[in-house]
Each structure stands twice: as structure tokens, then as C-alpha cells.
One Martini backbone bead per residue (centre of mass of N, CA, C, O) as a GRO file, in nm:
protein
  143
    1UNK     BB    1  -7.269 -10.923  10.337
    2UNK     BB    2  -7.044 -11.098  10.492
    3UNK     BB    3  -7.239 -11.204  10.755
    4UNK     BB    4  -7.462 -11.323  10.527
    5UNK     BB    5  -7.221 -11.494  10.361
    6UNK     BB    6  -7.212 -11.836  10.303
    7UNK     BB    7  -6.968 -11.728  10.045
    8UNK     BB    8  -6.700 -11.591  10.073
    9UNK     BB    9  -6.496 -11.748   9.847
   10UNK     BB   10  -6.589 -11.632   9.584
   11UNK     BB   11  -6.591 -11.504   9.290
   12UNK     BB   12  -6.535 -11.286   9.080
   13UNK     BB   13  -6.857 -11.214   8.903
   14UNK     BB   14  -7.049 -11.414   9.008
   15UNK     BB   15  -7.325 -11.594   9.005
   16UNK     BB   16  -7.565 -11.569   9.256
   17UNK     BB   17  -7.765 -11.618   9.513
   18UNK     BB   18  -7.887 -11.514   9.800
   19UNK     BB   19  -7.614 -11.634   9.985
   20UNK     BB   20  -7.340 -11.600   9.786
   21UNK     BB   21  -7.357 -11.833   9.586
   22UNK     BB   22  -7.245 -12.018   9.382
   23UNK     BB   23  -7.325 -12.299   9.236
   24UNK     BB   24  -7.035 -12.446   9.317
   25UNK     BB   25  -7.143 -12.388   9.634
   26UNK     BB   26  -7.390 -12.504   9.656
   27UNK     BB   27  -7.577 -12.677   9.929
   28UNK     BB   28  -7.920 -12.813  10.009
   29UNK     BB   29  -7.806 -13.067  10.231
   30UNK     BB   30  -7.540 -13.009  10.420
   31UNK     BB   31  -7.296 -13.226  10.304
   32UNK     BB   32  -7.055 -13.044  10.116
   33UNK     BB   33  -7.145 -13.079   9.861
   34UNK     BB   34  -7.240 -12.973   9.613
   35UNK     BB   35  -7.449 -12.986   9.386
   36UNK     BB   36  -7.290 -13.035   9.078
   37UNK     BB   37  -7.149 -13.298   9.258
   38UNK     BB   38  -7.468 -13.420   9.359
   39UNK     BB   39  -7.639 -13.728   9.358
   40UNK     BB   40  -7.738 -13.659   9.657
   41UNK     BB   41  -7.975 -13.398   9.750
   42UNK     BB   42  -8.119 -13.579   9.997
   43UNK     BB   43  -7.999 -13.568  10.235
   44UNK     BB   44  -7.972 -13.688  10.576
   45UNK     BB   45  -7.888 -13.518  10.878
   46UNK     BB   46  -7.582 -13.618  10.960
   47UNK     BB   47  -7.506 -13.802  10.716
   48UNK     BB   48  -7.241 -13.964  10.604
   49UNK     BB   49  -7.065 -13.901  10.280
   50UNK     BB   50  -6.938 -13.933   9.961
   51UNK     BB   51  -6.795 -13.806   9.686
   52UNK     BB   52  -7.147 -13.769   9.580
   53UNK     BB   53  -7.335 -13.733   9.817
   54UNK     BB   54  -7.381 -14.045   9.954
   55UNK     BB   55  -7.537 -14.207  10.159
   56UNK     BB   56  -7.624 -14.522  10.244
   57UNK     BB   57  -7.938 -14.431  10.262
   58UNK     BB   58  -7.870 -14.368   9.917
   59UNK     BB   59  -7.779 -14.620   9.761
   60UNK     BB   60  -7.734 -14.754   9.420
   61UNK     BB   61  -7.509 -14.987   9.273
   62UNK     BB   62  -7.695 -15.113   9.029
   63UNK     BB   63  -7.949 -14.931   8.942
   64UNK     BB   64  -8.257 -15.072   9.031
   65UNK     BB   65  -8.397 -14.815   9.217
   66UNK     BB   66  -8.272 -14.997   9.503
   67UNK     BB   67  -8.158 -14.976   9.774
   68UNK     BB   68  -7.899 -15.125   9.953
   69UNK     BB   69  -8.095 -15.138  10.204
   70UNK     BB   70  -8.340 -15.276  10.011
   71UNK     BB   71  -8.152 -15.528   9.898
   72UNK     BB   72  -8.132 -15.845   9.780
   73UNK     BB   73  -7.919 -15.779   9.564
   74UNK     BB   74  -7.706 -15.495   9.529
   75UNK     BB   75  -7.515 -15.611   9.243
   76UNK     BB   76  -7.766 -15.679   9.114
   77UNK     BB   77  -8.050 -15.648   8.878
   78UNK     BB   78  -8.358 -15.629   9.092
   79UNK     BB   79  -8.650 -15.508   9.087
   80UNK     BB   80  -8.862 -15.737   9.221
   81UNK     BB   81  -8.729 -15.901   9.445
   82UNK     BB   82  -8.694 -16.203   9.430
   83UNK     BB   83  -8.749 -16.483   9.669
   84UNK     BB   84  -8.808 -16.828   9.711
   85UNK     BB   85  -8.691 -16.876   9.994
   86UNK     BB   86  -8.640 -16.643  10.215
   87UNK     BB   87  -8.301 -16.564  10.217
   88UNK     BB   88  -8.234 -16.239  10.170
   89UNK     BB   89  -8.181 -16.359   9.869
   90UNK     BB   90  -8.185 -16.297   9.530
   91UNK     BB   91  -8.216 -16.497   9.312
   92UNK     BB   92  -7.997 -16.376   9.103
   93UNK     BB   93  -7.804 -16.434   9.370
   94UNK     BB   94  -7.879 -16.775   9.412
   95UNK     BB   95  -7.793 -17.073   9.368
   96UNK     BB   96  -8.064 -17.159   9.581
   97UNK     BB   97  -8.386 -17.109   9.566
   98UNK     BB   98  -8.506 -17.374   9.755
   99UNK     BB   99  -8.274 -17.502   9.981
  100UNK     BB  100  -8.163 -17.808   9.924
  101UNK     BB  101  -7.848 -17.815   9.817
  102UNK     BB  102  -7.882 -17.745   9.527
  103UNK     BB  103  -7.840 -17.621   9.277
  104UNK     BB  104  -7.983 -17.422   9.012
  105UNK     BB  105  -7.797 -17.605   8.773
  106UNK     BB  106  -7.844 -17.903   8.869
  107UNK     BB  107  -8.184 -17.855   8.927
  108UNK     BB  108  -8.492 -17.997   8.831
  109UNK     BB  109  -8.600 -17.814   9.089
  110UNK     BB  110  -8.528 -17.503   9.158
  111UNK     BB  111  -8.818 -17.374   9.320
  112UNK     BB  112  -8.802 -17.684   9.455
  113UNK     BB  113  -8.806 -17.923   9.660
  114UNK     BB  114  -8.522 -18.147   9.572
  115UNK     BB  115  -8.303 -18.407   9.628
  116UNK     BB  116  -8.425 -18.589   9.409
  117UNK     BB  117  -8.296 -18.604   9.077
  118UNK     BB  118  -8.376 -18.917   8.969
  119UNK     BB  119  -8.727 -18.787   8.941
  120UNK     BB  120  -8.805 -18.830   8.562
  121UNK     BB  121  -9.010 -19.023   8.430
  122UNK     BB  122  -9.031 -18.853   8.102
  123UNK     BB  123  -8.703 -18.694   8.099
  124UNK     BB  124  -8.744 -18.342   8.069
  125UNK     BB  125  -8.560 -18.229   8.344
  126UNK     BB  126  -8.817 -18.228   8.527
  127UNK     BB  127  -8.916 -18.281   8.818
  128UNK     BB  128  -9.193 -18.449   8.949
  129UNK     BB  129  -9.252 -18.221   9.163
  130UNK     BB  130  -9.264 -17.991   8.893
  131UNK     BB  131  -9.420 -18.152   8.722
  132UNK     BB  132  -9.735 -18.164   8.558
  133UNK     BB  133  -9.646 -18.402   8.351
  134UNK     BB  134  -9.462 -18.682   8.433
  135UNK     BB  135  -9.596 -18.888   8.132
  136UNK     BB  136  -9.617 -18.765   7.899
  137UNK     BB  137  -9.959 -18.728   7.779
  138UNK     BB  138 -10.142 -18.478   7.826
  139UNK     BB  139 -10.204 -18.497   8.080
  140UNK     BB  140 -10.238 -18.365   8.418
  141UNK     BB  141 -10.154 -18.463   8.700
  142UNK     BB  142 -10.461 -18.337   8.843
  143UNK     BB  143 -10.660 -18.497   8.610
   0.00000   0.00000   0.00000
């Protein structure tokens, strides 16, 4: 009947649900988006979805299985969301791993604060505040 057909607009012949639509009119989370055409099936009552059928906070650009709104890096894939020095920026897409002012391509101890890169007794390029034996006698320095 019209008035209990969620989807009057159906086409002729077509194979519908309990509630007269077609596949491709169903809407399981009431988002507007069709489900053949939502990849986010589960949106939240109310938010508003880009035409993918994703609210804000179910996006994950990255793909690395966590939303934008949980991700400390959403662009660049960090499923483990490593983050050395606290600074709400996952180590992979951080210059600066450890806040020291050096970056961490040029820092003799990316993990480890240290603004004297001067410091690298053994020559190893590891700074000796983060080398385990800095005079590489093969003895570690705290034995």
C-alpha cells in the first residue's frame, strides 16, 4: 500500500524489501546515502555524511583500520600509533621525535632529547646519550 511504502519511487518489476524498496533505495542507517552505495553503514543518528555515506567520525583516510578523530597521524598509515615524545603527532609523520629541536633525520638520537649531536665518542653515529656502549669496547656502559 502507498501510504506503508517507504519508497514509492521504485521502479516497475523490481525486487523490493518488507518496506518497497529496491536494493538500491535501501538505507539501513537513515543517512540518505543507499547501503550499495555507503561505505559507512553504521552512521550515528544525525550526522551529516559526505556522499559515501561517512560522517566525521567514521572516516579513516589512511586505512589503517582508525578514524581521523582517533588517529594521531590520519594521513599515513600508523596502526600502532607510536608517539615518542607525546606531542599528539604519531612518530611517522613527526620531524621531531623526541622535541629536542633537531630534526630527526639529522639527530644522532631521534628517541632520546639531545641537542648536542657533538657528543658520539665511539664515532658510531649514535649519540652517547642513547648508545648502550659509547666507547665501543664491547662492554655496554652500565656494566
Amino acid at each position: 500500500m502507498n501510504d506503508q511504502d517507504a519508497c514509492p519511487n521504485t521502479e516497475a518489476n523490481a525486487v523490493v524489501d518488507e518496506n518497497g524498496c529496491s536494493y538500491d533505495q535501501q538505507d539501513e542507517d537513515g543517512d540518505g546515502v543507499p547501503n550499495g552505495d555507503d561505505l559507512c553503514l553504521e552512521t550515528p543518528t544525525g550526522e551529516p555524511v559526505d556522499s559515501n555515506g561517512c560522517s566525521n567520525s567514521q572516516r579513516d583516510a589512511d586505512g589503517d583500520g582508525i578514524l581521523n578523530t582517533e588517529d594521531n597521524c590520519p594521513n599515513v598509515i600508523n596502526g600502532e600509533q607510536k608517539n615518542n615524545d607525546n606531542d599528539d603527532l604519531g612518530d611517522v609523520c613527526d620531524p621531531d621525535d623526541d622535541n629536542d629541536t633537531v630534526e630527526d633525520g639529522l639527530d644522532n638520537c631521534p628517541f632520546t632529547a639531545n641537542t648536542d649531536q657533538t657528543n658520539d665518542n665511539d664515532s658510531d653515529g649514535l649519540g652517547d646519550i642513547c648508545d648502550p656502549n659509547d666507547d665501543n669496547d664491547a662492554i655496554n656502559d652500565y656494566v
